[in-house]
C-alpha positions as CSV (number, residue, x, y, z in Angstrom):
1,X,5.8,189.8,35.2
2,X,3.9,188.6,32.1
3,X,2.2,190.9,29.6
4,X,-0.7,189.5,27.8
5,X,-1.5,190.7,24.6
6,X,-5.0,189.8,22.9
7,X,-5.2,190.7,18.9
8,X,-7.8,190.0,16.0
9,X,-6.2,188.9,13.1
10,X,-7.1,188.0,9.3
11,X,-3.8,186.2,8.3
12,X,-4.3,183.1,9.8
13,X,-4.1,179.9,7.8
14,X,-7.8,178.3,6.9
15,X,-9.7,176.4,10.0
16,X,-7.2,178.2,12.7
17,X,-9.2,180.1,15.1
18,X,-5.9,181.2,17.5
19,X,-2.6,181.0,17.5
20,X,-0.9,181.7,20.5
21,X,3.0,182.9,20.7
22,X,4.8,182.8,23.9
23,X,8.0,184.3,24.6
24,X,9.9,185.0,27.4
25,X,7.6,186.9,30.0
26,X,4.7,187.8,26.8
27,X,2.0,185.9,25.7
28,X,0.4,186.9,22.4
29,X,-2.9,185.8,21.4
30,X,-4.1,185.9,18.0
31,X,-8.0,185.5,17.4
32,X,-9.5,185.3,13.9
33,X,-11.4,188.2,13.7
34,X,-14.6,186.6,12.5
35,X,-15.3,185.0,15.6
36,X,-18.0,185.9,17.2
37,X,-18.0,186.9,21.3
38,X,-18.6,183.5,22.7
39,X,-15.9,181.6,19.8
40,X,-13.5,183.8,21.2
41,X,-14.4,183.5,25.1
42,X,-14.2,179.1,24.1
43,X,-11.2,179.2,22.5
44,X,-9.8,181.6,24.5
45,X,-10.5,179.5,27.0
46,X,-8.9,176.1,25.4
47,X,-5.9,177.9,24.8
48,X,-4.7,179.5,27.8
49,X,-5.7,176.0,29.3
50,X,-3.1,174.7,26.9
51,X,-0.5,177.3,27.6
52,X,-0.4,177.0,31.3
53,X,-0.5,172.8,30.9
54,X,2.1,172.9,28.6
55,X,4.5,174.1,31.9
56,X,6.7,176.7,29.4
57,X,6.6,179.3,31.7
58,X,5.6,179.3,35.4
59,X,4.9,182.3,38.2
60,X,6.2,182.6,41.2
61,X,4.3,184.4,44.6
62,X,6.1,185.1,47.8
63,X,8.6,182.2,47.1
64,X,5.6,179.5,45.9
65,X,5.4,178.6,42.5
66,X,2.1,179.0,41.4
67,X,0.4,176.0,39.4
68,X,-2.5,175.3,37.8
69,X,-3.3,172.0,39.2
70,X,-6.1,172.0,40.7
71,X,-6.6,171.4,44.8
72,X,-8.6,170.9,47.4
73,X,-7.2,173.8,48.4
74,X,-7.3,176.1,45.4
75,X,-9.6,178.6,47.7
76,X,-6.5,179.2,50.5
77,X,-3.4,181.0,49.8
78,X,-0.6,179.3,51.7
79,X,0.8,181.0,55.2
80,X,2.8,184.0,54.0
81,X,6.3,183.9,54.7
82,X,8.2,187.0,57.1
83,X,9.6,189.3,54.8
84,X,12.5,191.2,55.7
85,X,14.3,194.1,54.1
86,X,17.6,195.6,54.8
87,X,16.8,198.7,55.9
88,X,20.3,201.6,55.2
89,X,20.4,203.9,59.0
90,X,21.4,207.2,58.4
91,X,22.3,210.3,60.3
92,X,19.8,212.5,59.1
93,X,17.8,214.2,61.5
């Protein structure tokens, strides 16, 4: 799993609008906080584009890896696989 944090901040250095810190299975991103909606929604935008392109992390679904390369295909999820679980027996009645 990946947690995604969003937060405004005032400390960044002059002319940065985000900065983005990844760690393992967290993704923080820091917005300037005198953006206005649509700033944020664009470079939102440009830098989760950046962060998934930049392959540091990747997500795996029912034994696929999930990429962000764009298909054809991007519509169809791939035939799902037979899952199947041990399942204990007991006496119980």
């Amino acid at each position: 799993m990946i947690t995604v944090l969003y937060e405004l901040a005032d400390d960044l250095n002059d002319g940065e609008a985000l900065d983005i810190v990844e760690d393992r299975g967290r993704v923080v991103y820091r917005l300037r906080d005198s953006l206005t909606p649509q700033e944020m929604v664009d470079v939102l935008n440009t830098g989760t584009a950046g962060v998934i392109a930049g392959g540091r992390w990747f997500q795996e679904w029912k034994g696929d890896i999930i990429s962000a390369e764009a298909t054809d295909s991007a519509r169809h999820l791939p035939a799902q696989r037979a899952v199947h679980h041990d399942v204990a027996e007991t006496d119980e009645a």
